[in-house]
Backbone bond lengths (Angstrom), bond angles and torsions (degrees), N, CA, C in turn:
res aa  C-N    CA-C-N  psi(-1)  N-CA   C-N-CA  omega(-1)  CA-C   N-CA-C  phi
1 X - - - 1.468 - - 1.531 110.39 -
2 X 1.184 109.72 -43.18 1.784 111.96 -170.66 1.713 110.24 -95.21
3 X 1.928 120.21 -3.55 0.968 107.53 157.46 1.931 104.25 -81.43
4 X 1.072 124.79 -69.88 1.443 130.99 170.32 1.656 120.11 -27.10
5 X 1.403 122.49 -28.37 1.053 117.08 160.10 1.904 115.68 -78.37
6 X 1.313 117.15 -45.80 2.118 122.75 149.37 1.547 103.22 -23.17
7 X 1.133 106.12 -70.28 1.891 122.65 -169.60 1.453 95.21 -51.04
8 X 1.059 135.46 -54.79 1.542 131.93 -152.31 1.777 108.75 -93.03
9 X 1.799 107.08 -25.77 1.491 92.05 162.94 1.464 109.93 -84.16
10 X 1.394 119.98 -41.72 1.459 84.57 -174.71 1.393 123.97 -62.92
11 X 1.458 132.71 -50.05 1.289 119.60 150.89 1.470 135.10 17.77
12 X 1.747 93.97 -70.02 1.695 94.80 176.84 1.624 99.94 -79.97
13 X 1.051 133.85 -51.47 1.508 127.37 167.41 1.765 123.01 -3.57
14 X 1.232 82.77 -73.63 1.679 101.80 164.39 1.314 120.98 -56.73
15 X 1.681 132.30 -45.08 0.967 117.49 162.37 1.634 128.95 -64.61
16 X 1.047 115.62 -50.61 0.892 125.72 162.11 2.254 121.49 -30.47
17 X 1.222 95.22 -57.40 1.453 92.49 153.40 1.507 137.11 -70.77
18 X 1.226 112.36 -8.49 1.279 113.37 177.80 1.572 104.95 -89.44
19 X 1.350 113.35 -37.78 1.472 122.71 -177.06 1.968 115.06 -61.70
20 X 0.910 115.95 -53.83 1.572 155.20 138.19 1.674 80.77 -7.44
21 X 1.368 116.54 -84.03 1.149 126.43 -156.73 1.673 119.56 -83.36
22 X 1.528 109.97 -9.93 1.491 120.47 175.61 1.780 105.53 -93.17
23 X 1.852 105.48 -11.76 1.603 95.59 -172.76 1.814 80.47 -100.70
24 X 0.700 147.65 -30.62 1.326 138.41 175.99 1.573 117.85 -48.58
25 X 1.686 105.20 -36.62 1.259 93.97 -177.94 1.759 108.13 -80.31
26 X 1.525 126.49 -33.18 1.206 136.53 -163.67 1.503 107.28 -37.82
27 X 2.057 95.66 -37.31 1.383 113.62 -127.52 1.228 96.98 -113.32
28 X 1.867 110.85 -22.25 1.523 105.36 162.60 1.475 115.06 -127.22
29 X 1.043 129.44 103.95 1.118 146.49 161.14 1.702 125.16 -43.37
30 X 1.013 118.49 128.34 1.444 126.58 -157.26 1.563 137.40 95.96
31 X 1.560 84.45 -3.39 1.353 100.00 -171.35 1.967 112.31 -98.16
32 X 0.985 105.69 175.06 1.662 102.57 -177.85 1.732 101.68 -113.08
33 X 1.275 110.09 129.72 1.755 110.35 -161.50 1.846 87.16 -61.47
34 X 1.047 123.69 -38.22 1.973 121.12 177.05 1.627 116.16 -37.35
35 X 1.897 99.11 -48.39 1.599 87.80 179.63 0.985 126.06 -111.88
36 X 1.856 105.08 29.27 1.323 102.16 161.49 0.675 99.56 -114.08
37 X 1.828 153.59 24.87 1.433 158.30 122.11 1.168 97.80 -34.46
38 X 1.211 118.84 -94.45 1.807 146.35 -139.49 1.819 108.84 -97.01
39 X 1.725 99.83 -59.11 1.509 90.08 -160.03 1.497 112.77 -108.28
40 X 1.035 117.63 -30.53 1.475 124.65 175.89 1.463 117.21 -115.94
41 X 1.317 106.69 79.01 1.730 122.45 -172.60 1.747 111.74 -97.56
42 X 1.081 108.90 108.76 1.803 95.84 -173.43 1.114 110.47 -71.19
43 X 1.553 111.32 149.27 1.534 117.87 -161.52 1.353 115.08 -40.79
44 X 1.578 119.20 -51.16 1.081 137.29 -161.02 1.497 115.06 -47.61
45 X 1.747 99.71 -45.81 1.520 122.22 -173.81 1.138 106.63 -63.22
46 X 1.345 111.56 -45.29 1.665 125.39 166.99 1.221 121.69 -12.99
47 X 1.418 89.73 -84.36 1.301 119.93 -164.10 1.481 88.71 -59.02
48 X 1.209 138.30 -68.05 1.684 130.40 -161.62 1.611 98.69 -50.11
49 X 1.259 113.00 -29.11 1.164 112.02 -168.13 1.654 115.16 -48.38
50 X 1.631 84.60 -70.48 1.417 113.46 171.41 1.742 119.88 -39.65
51 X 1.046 113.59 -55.50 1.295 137.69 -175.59 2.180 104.67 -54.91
52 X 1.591 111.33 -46.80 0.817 120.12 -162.46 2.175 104.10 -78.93
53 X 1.434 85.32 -47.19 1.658 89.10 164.43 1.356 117.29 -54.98
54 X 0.919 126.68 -66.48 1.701 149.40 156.09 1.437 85.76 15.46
55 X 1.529 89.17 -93.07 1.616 113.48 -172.24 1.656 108.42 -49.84
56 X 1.117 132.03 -27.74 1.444 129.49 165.57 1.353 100.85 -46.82
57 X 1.491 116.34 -75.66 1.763 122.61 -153.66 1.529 105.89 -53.81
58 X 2.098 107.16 -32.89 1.260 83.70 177.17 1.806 132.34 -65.50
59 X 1.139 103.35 -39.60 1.603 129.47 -170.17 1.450 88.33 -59.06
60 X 1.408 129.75 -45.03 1.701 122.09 -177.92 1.501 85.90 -74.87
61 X 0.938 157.97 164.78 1.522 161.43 167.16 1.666 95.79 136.25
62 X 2.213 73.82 -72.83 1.349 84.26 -155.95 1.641 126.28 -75.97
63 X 1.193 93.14 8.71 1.849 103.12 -162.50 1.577 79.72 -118.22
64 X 1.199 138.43 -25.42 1.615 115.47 161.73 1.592 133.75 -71.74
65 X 1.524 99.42 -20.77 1.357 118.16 149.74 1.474 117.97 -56.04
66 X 1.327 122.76 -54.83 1.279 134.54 -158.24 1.608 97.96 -80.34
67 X 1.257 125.30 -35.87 1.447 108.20 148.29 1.538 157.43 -85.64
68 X 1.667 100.58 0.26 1.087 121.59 -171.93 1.736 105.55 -101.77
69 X 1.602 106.37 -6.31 1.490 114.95 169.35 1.351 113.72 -84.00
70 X 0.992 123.98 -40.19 1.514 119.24 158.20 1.925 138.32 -33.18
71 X 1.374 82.44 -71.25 1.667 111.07 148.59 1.391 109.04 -32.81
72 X 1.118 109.21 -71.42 1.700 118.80 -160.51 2.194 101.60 -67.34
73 X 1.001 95.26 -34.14 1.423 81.25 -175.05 1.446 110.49 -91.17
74 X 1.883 116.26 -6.17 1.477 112.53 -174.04 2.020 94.87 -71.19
75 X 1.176 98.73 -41.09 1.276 114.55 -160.17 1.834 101.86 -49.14
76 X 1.762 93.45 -68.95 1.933 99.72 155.57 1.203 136.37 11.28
77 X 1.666 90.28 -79.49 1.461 131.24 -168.36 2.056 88.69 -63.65
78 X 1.267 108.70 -64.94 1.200 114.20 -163.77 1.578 116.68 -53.72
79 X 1.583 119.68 -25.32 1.287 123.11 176.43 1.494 107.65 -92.07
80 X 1.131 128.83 -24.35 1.277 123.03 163.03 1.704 118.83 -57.12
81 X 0.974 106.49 -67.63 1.256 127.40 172.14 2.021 105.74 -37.24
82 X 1.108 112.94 -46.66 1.446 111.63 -174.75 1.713 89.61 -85.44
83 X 1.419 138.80 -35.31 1.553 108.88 -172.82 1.324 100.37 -85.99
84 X 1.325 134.21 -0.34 1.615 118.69 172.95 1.466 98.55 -74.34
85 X 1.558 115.28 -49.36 1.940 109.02 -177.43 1.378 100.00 -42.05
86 X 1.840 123.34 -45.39 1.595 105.33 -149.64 1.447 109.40 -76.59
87 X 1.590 101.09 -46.75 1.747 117.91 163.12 1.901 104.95 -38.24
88 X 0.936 135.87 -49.60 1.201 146.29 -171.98 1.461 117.41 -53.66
89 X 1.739 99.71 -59.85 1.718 123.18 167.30 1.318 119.07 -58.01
90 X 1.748 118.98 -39.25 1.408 115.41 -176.62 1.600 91.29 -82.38
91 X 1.057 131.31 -74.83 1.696 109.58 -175.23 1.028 133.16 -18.72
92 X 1.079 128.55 -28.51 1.474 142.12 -157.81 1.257 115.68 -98.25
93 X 1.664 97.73 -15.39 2.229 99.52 -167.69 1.616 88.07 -77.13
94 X 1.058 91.12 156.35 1.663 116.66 178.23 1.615 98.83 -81.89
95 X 1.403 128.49 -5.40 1.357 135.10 -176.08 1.630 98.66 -113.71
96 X 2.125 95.28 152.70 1.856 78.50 176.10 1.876 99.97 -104.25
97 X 0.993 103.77 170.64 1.760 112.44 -157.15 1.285 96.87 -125.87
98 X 1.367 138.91 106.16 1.081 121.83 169.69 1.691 118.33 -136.39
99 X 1.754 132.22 170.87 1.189 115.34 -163.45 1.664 84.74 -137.84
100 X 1.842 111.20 143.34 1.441 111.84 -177.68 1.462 87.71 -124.47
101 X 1.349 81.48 -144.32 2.033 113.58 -161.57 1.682 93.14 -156.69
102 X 1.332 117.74 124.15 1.350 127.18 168.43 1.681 124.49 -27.72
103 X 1.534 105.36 -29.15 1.534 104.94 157.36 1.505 130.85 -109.62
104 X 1.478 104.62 27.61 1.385 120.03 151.21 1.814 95.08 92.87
105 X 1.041 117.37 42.86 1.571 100.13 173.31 1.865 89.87 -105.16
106 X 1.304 96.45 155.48 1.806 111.80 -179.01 1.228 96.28 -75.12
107 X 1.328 148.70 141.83 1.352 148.54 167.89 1.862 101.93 -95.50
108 X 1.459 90.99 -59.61 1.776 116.08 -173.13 1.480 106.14 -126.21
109 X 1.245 111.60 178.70 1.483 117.66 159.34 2.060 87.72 178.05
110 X 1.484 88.65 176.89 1.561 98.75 169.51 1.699 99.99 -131.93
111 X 1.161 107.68 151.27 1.236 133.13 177.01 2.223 125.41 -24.41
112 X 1.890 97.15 -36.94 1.481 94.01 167.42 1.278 119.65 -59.18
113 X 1.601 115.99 -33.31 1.360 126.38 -161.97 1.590 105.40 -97.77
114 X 1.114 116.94 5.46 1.822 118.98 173.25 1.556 84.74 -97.17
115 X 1.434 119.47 -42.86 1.454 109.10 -161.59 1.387 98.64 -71.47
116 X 1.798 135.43 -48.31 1.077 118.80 -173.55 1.590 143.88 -62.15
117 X 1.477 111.26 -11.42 1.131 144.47 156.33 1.553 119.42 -73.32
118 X 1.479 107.89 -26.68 2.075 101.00 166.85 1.727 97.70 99.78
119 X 1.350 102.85 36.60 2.021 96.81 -170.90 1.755 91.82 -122.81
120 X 1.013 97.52 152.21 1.279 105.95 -169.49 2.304 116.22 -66.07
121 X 1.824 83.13 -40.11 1.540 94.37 -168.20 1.409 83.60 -156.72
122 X 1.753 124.58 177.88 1.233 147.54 -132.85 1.905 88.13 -110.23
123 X 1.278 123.28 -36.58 1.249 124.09 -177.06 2.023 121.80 -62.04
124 X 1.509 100.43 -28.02 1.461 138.38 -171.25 1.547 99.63 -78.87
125 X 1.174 108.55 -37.86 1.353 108.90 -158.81 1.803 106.67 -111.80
126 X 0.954 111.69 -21.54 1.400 135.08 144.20 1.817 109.08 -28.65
127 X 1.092 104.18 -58.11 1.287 120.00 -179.02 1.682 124.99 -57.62
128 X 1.312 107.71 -8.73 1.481 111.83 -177.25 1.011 101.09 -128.03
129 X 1.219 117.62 158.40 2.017 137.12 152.34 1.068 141.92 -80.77
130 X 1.626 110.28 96.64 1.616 105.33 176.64 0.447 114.38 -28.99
131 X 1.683 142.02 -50.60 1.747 104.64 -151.29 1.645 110.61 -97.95
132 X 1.268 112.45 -0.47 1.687 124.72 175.30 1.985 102.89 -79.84
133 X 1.337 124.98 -27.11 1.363 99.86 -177.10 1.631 88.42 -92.29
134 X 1.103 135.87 -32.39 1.459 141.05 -170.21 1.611 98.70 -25.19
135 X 1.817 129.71 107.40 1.680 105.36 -179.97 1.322 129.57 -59.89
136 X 1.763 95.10 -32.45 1.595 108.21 179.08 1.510 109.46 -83.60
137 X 1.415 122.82 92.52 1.539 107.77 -170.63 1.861 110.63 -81.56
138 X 1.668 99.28 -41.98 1.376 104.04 168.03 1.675 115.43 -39.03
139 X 1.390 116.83 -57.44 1.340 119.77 179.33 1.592 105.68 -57.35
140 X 1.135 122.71 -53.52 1.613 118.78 -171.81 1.463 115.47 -63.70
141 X 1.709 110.54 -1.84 1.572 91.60 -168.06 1.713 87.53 -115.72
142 X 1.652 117.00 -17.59 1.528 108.68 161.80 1.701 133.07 -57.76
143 X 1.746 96.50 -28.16 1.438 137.21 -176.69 1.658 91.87 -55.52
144 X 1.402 115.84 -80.61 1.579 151.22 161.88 1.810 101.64 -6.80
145 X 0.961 112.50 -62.93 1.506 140.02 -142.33 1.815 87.38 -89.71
146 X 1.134 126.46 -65.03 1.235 133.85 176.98 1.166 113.28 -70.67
147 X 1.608 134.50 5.07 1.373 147.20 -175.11 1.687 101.19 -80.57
148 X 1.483 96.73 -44.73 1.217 116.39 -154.56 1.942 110.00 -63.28
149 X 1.066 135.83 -50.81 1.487 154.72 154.80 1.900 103.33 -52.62
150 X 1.298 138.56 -59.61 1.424 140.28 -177.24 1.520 111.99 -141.09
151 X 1.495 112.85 167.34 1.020 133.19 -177.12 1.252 105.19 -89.60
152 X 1.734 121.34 142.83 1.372 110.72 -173.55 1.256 103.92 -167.96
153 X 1.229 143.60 133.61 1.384 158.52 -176.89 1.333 117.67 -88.68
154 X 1.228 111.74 132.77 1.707 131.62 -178.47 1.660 126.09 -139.92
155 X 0.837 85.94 145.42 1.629 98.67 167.93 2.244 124.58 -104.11
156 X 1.045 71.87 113.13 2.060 88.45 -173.06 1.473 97.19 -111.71
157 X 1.703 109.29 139.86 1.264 133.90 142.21 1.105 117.81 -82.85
158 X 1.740 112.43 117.43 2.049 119.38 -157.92 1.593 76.42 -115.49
159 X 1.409 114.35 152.94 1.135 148.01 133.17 1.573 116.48 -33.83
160 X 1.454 132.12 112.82 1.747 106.81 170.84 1.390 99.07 -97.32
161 X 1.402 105.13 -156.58 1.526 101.34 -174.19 1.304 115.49 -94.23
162 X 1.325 106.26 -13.01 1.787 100.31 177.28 1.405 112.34 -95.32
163 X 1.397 110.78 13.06 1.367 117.87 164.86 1.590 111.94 107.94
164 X 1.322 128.82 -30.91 0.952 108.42 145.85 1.251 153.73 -88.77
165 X 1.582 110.31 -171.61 2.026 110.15 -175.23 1.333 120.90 -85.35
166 X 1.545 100.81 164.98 1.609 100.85 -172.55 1.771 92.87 -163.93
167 X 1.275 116.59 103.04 1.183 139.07 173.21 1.555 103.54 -51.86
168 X 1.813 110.77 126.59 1.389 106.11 168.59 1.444 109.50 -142.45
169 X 1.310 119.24 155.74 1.468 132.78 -171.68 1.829 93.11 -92.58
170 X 0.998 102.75 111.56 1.590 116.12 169.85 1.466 122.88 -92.70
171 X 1.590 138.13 105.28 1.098 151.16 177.54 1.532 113.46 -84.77
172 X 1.415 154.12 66.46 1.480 141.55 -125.63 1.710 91.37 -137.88
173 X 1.153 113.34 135.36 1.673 137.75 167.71 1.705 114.03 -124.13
174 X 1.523 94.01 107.18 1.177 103.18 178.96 1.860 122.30 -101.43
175 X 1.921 99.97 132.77 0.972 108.33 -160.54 1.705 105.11 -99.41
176 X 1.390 115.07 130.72 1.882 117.23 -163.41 1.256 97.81 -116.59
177 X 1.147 113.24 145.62 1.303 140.81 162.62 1.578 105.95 -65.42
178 X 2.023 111.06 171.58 1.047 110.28 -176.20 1.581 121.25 -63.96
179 X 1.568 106.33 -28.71 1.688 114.50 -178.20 1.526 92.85 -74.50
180 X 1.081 161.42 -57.57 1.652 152.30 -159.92 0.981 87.87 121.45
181 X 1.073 139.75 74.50 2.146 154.02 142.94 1.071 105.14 -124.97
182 X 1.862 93.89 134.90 1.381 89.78 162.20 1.793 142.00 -79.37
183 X 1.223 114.08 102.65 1.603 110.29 168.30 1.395 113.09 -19.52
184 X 1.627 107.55 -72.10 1.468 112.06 -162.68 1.642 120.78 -167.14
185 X 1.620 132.61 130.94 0.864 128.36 -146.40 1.685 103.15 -113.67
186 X 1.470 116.77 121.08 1.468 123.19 -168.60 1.406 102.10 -116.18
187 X 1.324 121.91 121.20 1.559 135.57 -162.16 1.389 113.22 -145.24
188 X 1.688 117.76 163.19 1.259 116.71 -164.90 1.441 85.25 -151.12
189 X 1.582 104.71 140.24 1.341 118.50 -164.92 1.297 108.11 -143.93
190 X 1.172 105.57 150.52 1.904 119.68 -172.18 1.907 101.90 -138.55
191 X 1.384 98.55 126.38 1.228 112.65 161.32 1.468 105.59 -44.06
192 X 1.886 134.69 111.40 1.067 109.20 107.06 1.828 147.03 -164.42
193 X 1.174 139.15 -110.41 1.615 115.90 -167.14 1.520 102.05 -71.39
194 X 1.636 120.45 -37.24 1.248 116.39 -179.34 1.719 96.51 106.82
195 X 1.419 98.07 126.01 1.436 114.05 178.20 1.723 115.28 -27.97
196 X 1.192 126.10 -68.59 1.359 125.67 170.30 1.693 120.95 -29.80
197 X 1.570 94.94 -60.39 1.701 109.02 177.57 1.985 106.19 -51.08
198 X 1.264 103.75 -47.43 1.575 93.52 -165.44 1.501 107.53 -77.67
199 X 1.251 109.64 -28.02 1.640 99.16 167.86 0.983 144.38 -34.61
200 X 1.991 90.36 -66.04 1.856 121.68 155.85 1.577 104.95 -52.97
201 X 1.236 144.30 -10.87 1.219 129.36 175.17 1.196 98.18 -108.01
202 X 1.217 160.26 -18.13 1.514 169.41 155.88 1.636 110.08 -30.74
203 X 1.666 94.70 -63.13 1.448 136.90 -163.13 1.590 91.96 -66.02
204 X 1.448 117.10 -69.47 1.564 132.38 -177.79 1.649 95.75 -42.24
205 X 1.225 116.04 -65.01 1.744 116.03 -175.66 1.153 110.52 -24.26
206 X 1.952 97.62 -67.36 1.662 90.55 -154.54 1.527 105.81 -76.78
207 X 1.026 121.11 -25.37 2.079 129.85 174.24 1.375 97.45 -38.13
208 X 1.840 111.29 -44.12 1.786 107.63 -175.14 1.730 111.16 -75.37
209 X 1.638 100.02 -22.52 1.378 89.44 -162.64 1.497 108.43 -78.75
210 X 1.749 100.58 -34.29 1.842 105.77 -179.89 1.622 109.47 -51.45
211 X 1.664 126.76 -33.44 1.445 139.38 -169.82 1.476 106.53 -70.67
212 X 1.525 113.59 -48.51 1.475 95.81 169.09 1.583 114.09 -87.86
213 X 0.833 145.10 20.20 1.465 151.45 -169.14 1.699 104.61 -110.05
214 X 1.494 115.84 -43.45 1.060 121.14 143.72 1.552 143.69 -84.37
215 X 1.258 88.64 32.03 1.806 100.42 -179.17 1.570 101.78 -125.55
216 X 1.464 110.14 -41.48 1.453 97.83 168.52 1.157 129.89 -78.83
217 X 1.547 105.80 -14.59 1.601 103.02 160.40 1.419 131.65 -77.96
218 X 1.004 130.50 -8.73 1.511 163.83 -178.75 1.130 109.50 -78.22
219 X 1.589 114.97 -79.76 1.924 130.76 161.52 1.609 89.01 -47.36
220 X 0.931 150.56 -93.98 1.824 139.32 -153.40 1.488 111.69 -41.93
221 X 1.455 100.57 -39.50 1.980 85.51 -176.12 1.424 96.21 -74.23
222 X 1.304 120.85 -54.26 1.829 122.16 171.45 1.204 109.42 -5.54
223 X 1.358 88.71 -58.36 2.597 91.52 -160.21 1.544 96.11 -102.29
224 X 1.531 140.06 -28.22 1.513 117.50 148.82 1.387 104.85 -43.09
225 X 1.225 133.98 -93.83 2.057 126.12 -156.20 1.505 113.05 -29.10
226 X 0.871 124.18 -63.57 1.674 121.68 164.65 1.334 115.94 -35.52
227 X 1.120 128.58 -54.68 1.909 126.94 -159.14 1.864 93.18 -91.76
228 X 1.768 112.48 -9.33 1.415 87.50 -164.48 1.939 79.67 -93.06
């Protein structure tokens, strides 16, 4: 469109000078229609000349604008439209998703992981430092350190916002720069009891399971001795 609209002003350009230059000859006599093309143009013609191109370059300007605004806002429309899907998709995981910086500032996150922390929205939570509510900081900065060579999964006690804890399973991929630093750390996290808690609930199980295991063996010899 915007080469074919080029093509079509100069076009008239050219005509336009030739015409310019065919009433010049009508109108002056003695002259050779060549140099009143090219070399001997009377001022006057000139100037219309000039004046008439003028007004060409503007109208190409402005009509390449007038199509290149279209364009420009379909395009807009089209990147908006794709970060509401992505914004849309990360809200939605049942996991919270979030992206740091090696000294714990929030870069990003999506909405599970503002909620699992006790923050209202992603801007709120923005506002604090992983690795400052983290309780175990010693552990999070050994965690950190060993990030750097492989990928590796952990479990952290976070700070929420009303002050208390909330144990989470941390999934984290760390992204390095050309020297071997990390840029920035993108992780996926799941609420849950925290290594200690599932033990003690592990432990509790089988304590219940040995109690009935020894109860039906107990009640069975009971009602065998009688019938034998």
């Amino acid at each position: 469109m915007k080469k074919r609209t080029l093509l079509t002003l100069i076009t008239v350009g050219l005509l336009l000078w030739i015409v310019s230059a065919a009433v010049d000859y009508l109108t002056l006599p003695g002259q050779s229609f060549l140099d009143l093309l090219l070399f001997n143009i009377p001022a006057q013609s000139l100037l219309f000349r000039i004046v008439g191109l003028s007004m060409l370059v503007v109208a190409g300007v402005l009509i390449g604008k007038d199509a290149a605004n279209p364009r420009q806002e379909l395009k807009m429309d089209e990147l908006r439209k794709s970060n509401e899907r992505y914004a849309s998709l990360l809200n939605n995981l049942p996991v919270g998703v979030y992206r740091a910086t090696l000294d714990g500032r929030i870069l990003d996150a999506n909405r599970q992981f503002a909620e699992i922390l006790g923050y209202k929205d992603v801007s709120d939570l923005q506002k604090v430092n992983l690795n400052d509510i983290c309780v175990d900081k010693l552990g999070r900065q050994e965690h950190l350190e060993r990030l750097q060579t492989s990928p590796l999964f952990a479990e952290f006690e976070l700070q929420k916002a009303d002050g208390r804890t909330v144990w989470v399973r941390d999934y984290p991929k760390a992204s390095l720069d050309s020297n071997g630093t990390i840029k920035f750390i993108d992780g996926v996290c799941v609420q849950t009891q925290g290594i200690d808690a599932i033990m003690r609930d592990l432990t509790e199980h089988k304590r219940l399971q040995n109690m009935k295991d020894h109860f039906i063996v107990a009640v069975t010899h009971e009602l065998r001795t009688p019938l034998v």
